[in-house]
Backbone bond lengths (Angstrom), bond angles and torsions (degrees), N, CA, C in turn:
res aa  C-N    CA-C-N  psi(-1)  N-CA   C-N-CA  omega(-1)  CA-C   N-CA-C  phi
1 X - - - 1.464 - - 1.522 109.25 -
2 X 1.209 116.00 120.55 1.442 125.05 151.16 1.438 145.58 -107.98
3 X 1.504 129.18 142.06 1.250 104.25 -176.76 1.335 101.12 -145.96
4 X 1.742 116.43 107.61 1.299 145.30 -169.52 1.920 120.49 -82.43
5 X 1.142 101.09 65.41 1.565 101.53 179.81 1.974 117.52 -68.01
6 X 1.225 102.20 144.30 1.420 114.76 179.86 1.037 116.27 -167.18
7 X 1.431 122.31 166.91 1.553 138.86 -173.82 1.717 115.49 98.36
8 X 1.070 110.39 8.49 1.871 119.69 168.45 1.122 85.86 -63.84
9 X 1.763 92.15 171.00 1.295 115.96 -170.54 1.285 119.84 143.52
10 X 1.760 136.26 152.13 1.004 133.19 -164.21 1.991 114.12 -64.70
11 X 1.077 126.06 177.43 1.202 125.30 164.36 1.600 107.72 -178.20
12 X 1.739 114.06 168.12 1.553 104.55 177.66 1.127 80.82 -88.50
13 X 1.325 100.30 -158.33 1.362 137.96 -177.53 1.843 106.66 -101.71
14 X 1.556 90.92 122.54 1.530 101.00 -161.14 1.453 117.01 117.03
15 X 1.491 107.81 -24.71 1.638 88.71 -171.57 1.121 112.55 -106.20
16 X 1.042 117.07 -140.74 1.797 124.08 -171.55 1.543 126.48 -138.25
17 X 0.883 135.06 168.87 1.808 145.22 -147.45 1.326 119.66 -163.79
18 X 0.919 145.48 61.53 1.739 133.96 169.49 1.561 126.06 -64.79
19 X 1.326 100.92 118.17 1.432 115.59 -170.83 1.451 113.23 -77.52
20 X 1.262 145.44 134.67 1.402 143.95 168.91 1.479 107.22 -109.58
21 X 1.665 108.58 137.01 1.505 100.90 171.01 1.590 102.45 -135.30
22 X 1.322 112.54 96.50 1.719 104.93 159.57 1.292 135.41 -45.23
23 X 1.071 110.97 128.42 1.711 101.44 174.27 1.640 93.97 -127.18
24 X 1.336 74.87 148.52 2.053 91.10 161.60 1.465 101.32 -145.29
25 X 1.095 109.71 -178.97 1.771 125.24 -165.40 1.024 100.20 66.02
26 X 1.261 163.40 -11.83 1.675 131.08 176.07 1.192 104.54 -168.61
27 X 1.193 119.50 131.68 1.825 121.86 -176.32 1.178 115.34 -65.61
28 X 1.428 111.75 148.18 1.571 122.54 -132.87 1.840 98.94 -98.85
29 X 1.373 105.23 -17.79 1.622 102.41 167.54 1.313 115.19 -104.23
30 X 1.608 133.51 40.89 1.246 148.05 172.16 1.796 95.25 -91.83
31 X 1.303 108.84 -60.56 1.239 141.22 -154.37 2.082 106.50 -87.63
32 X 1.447 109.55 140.94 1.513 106.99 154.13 1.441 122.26 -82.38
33 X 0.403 117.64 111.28 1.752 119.12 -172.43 1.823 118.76 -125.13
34 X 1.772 119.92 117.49 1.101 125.59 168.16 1.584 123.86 -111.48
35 X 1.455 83.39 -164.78 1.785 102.84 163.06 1.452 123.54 -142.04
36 X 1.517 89.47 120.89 1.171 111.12 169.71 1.456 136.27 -81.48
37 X 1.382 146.66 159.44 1.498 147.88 175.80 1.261 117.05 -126.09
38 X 1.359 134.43 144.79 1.112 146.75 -159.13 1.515 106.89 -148.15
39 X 1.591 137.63 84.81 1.282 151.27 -159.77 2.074 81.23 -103.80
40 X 1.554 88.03 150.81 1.684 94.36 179.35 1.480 101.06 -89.54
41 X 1.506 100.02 151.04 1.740 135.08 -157.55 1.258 92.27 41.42
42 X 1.515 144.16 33.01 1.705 115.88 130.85 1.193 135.47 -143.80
43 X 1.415 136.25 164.33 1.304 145.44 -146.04 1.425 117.29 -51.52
44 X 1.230 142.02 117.84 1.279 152.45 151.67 1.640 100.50 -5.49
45 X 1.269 127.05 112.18 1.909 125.31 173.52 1.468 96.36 -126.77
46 X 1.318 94.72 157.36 1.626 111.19 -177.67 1.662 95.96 -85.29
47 X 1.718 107.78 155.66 1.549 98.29 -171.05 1.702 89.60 -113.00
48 X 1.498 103.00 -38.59 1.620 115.11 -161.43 1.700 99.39 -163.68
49 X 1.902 93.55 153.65 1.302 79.69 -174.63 1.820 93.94 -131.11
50 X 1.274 139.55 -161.85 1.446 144.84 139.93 1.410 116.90 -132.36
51 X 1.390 105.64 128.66 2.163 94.95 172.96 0.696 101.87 -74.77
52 X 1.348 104.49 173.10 1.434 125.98 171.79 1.780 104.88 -81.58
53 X 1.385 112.59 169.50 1.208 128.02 -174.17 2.048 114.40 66.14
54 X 0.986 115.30 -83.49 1.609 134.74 -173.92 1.642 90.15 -70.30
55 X 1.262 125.01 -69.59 1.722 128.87 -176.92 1.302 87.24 106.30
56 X 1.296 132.25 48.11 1.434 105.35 -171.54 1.974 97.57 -89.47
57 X 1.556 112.09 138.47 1.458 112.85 -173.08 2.084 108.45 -72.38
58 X 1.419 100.15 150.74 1.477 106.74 157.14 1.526 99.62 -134.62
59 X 1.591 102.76 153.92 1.505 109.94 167.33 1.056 116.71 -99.16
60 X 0.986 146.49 -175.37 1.604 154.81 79.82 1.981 112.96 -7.94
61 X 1.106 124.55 147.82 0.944 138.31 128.39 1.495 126.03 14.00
62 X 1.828 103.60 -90.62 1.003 150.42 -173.17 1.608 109.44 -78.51
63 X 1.296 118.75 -23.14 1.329 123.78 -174.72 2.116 93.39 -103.14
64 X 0.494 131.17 -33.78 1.620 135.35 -150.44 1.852 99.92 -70.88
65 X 1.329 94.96 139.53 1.560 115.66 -159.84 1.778 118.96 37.70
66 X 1.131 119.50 36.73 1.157 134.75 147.69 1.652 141.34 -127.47
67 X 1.379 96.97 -35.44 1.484 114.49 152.02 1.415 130.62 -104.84
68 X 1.864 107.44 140.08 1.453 82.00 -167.51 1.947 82.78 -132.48
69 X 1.216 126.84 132.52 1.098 127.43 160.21 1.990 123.47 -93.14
70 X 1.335 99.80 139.62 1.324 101.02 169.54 1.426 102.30 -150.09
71 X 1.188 125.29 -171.72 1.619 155.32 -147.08 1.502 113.77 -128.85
72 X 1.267 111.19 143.90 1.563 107.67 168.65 1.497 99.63 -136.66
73 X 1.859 117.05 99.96 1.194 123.66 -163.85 1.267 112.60 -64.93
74 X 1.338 124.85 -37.87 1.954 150.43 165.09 1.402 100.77 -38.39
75 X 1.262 106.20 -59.73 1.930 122.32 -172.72 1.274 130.33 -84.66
76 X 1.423 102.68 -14.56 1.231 120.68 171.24 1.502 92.48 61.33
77 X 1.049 119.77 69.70 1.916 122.63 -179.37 1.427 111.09 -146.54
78 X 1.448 104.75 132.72 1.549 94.60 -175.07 2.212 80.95 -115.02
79 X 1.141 93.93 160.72 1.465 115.29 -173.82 1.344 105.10 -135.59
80 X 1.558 103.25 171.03 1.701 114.15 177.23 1.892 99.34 -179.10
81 X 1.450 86.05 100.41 1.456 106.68 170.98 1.726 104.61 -57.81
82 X 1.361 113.16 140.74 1.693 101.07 157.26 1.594 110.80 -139.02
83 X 0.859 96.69 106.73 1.785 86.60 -176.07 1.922 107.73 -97.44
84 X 1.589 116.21 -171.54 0.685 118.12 151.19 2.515 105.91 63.50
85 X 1.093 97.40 28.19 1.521 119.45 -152.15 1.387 86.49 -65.94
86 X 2.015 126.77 148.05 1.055 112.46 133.31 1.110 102.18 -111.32
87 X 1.806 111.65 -159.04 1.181 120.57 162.40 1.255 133.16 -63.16
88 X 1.167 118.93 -16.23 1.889 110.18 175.86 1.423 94.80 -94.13
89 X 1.432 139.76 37.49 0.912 130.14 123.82 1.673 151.09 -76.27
90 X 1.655 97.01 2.90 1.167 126.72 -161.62 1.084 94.58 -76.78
91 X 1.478 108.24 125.54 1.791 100.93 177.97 1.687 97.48 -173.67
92 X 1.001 103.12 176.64 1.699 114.16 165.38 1.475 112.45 -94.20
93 X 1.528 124.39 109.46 1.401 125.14 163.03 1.247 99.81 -86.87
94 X 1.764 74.17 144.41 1.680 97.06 163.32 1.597 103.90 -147.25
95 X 1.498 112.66 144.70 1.677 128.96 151.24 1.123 131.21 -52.08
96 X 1.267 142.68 144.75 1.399 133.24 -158.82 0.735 109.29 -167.93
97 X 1.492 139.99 144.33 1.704 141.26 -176.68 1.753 78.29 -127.36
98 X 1.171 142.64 9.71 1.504 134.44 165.45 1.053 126.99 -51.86
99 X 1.458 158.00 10.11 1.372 159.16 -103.49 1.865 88.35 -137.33
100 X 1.729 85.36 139.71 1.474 87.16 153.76 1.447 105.75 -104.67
101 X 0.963 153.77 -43.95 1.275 144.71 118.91 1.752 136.56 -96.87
102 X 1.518 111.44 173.31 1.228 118.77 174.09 1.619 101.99 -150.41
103 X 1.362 105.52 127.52 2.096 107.57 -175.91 1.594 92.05 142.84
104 X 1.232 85.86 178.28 1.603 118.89 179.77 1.662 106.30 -15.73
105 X 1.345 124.25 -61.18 1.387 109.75 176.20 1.276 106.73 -71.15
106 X 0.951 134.26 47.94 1.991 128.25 -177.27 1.605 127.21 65.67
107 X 1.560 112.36 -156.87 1.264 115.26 148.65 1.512 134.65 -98.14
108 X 1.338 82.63 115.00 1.714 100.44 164.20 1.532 136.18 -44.94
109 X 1.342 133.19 143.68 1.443 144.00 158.19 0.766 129.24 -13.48
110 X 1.452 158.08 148.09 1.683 120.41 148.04 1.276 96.08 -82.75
111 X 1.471 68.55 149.37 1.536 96.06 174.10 1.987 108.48 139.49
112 X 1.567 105.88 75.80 1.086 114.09 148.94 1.554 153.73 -31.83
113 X 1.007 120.72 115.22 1.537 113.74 -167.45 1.755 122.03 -97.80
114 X 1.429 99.33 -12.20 1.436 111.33 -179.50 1.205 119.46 -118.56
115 X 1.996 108.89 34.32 1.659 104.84 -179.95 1.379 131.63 83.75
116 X 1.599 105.33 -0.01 1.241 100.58 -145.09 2.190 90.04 -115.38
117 X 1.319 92.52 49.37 1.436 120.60 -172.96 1.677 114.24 -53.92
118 X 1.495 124.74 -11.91 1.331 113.91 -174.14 1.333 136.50 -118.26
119 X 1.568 104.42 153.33 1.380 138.15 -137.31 1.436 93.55 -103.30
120 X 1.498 116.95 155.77 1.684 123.87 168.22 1.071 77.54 -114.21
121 X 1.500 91.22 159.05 1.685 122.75 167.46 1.645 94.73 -61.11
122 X 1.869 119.07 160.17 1.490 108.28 171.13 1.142 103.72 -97.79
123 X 1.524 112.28 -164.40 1.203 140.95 -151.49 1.150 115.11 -147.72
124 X 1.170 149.42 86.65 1.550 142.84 -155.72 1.883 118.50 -95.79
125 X 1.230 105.95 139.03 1.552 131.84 -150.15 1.290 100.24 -145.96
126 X 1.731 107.31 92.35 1.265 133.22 160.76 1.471 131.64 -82.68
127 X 1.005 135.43 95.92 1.632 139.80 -157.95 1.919 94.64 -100.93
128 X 1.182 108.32 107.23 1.823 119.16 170.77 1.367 100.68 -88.93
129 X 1.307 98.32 128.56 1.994 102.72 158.55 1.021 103.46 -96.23
């Protein structure tokens, strides 16, 4: 299993970023699968997530009507538009099939219950004012 994140990169404030995450080993609507952020000295938070089967999206908070994640079932690619960026968005993304859940009650913890434990390398997303 792999999971290949890309498309970080600098930006001002205001613009936009699209994240790419390859996967191989296992089709990508079997699985819930998000993105996570990692800002320095603090905790890893979920930004957005997709279920499995339907893909139906949840946000974060912090992600909602600005980020929008979806899937490319053909490409096996999960994505995450972000427009409209500030700076406390600056963080390290990463892809994740880590979820204790994703659906109707929101996004979940990490922390997987069915093995389904892996992480892409990140991708770093610098927002300048």
């Amino acid at each position: 299993v792999q999971l290949q994140a890309s498309g970080g990169g600098l930006v001002q404030v205001g613009g936009s970023l699209r994240l790419s995450c390859a996967v191989s080993g296992f089709a990508l609507d079997l699985y819930a699968i998000g993105w996570f952020r990692q800002a320095p000295g603090k905790e890893r938070e979920g930004v957005a997530c997709i279920s499995s089967g339907d893909g139906s999206p949840v946000y974060a908070d912090s992600a909602r009507g600005r980020f929008t994640i979806s899937r490319d079932n053909a490409k096996n690619t999960l994505y995450l538009q972000m427009n409209n960026l500030k700076p406390g968005d600056t963080a390290v993304y990463y892809c994740s099939t880590d979820l204790l859940y994703c659906g109707e009650n929101g996004m979940g913890p990490i922390g997987s219950l069915n093995g389904m434990d892996y992480w892409g390398k990140g991708t770093q997303v610098t927002v300048s004012s």
